[in-house]
N, C-alpha and C positions, 0 to 999 in steps of 0.2 A: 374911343368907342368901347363900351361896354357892353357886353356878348353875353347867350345864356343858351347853350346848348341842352336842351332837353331831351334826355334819355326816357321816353315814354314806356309804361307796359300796357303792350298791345293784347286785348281781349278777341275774343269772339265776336263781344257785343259792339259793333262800329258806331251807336250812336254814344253810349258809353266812353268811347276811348272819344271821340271828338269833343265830345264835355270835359272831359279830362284835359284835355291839348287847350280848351278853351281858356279852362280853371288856370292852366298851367300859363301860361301869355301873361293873365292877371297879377300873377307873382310875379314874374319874370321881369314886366313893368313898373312895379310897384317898388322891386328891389332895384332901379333904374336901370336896368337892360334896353339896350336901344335898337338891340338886334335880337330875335327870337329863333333857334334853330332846333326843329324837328328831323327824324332819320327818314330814308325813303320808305314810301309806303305807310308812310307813321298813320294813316286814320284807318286802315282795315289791317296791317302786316301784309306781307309778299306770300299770301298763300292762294294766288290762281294755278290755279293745276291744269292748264291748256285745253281746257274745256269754255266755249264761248259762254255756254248757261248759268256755268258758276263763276264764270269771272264778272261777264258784264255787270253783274248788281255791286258787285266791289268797286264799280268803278265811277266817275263823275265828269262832267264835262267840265272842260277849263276855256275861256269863265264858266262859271255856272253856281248853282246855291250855296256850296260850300265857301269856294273862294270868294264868294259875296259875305257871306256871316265872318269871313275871316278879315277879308279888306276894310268891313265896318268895324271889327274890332281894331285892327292897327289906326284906322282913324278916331277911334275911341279914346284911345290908351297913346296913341303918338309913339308908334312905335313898329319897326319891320319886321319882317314876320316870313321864316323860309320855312318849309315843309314838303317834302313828298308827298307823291300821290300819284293812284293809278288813275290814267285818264282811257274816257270813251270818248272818240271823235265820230261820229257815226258809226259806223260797223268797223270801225280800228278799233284798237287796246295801245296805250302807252306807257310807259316806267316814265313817269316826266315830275319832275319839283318846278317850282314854282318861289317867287321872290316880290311880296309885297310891300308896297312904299304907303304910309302912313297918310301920304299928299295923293297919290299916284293909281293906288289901285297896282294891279300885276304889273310889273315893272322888268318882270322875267320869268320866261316859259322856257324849261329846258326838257329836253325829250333824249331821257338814256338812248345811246349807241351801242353799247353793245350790246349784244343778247342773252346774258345769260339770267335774267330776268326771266325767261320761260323755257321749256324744253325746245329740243333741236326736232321735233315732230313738230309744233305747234305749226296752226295754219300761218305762213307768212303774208298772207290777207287780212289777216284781223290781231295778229299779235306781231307787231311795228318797231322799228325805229329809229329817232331823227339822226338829222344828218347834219347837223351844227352846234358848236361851241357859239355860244351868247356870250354878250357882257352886257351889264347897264351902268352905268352912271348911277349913284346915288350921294347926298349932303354924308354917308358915312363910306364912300368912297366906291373903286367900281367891282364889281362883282360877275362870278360866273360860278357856274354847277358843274358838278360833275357828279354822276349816281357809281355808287358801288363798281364793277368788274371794268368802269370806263379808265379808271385810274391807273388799269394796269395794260393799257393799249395805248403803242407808243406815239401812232399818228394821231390818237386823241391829246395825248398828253404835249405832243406838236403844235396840237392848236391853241391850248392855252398859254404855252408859251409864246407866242405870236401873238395871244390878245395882248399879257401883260396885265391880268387884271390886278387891282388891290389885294383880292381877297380872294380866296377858293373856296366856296362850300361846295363838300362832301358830303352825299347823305349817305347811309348804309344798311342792307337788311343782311347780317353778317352772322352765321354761326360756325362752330368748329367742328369738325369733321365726327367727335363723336359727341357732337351733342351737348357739351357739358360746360360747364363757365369756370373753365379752368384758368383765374389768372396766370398760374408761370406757362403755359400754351400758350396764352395771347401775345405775352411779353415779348415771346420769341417770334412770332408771327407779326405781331406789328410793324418791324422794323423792316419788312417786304414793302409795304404802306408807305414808312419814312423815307424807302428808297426810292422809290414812283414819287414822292410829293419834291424828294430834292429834283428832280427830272425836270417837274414843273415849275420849280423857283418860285412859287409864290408861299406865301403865308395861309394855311390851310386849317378850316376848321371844320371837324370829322365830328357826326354824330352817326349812331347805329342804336334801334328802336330794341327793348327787352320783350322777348315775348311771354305772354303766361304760358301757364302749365298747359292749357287745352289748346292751345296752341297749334298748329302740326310742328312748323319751324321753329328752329333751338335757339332764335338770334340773342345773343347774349347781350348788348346793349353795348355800355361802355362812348366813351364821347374824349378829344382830346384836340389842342391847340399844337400846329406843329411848325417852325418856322420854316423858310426855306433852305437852311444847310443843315436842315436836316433834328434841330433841336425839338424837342416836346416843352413846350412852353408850359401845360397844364394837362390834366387829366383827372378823369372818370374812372374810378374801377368798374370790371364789367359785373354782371349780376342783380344789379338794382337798379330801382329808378330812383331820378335825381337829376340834378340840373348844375350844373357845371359853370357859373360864373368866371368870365376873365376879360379884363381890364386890359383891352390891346391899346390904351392910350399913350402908352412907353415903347411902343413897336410902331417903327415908320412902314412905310406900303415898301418900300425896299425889302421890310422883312428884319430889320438891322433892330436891336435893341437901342433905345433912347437913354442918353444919359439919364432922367428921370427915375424914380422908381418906380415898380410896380404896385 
């Protein structure tokens, strides 16, 4: 299987950055990627500020038009397609990604657990959520989500060890405490990450969306393949956008390198 983590820069302007994400798929396919991976949040950035008036227009119903233009591009291009995204269920709010099958349409609907997605004020009536670890099936093996702060809670990280899936995607709306895209910071911070991913034993791929300058939030970007004892198979420097190519076809769902090369 051949992966393409896409480190997006997220604007202000949301119909701009979903053009961009679309442009971005087209590459991604073209360079034979058979899995497309966006960060959480990746079509507006993680900038609700616990207010219902300004969040609700950030957000979209799942299904609804977006994940429709996106499921007809996987069946365009023959190709899966993972991305965050804030959803509106009627007067709820959700931190939820999403996992599109080429044949299939949504194939998987995850809804972050933990909260820290909004402030500890926000209304607990309209800013949500869910209560399950998923997995699906798919011809490039089975999969499950996990968004950002879920990673580092242990009865979460319980449940994916219990699914067992193939593959973990991690989305991320990630910055560092001051703000800045400091790789030897990250370098050292990462390995908190490597330690939650060995927890969960699976083969994990982490994307985290760049934000621009008008941005509010500093999320630095950055994308990285990480096995389950803990190796970094590949990576992204944070900072830019860029798309992260890697060839997990010499990496069994065990997680084990394949006699093969890469």
């Amino acid at each position: 299987m051949k992966v393409a983590l896409v480190v997006n820069c997220v604007t202000t302007n949301t119909y701009m950055n979903f053009a961009r994400m679309l442009s971005c798929i087209e590459e991604c396919a073209k360079n034979g990627a058979q899995l497309v991976v966006f960060g959480e949040a990746a079509i507006t950035g993680l900038i609700n500020n616990d207010d219902p008036a300004h969040d609700f227009p950030l957000a979209h119903p799942v299904p609804g038009p977006i994940t429709d233009v996106l499921c007809k591009k996987a069946a365009e291009l023959n190709v899966h397609i993972a991305t965050g995204i804030l959803e509106k269920d009627d007067s709820k709010l959700y931190d939820s990604a999403v996992l599109i099958s080429p044949t299939e349409s949504i194939v998987l609907k995850y809804r972050r657990m933990s909260p820290g997605w909004h402030g500890r004020s926000a209304d607990p009536n309209v800013y949500c959520e869910g209560t399950e670890v998923g997995k699906c099936d798919t011809p490039l093996g089975s999969f499950a989500f996990l968004i950002c702060g879920d990673l580092f809670d242990e009865h979460i990280r319980t449940k994916v060890r219990e699914l067992q899936p193939d593959w973990l995607l991690h989305l991320m709306a990630r910055s560092l405490e001051d703000g800045s895209f400091d790789q030897v910071q990250w370098d050292k911070e990462k390995l908190e990450y490597v330690e939650q991913i060995k927890s969960c034993g699976t083969t994990t791929l982490m994307v985290n969306y760049l934000a621009s300058e008008e941005l509010e939030d500093k999320n630095f970007g950055g994308a990285m393949v990480v096995l389950p004892n803990g190796e970094i198979l590949s990576e992204l420097p944070i900072g830019k956008e860029g798309i992260l190519y890697v060839d997990l076809g010499a990496v069994s769902f065990t997680g084990q390198r394949q006699r093969s090369t890469m």
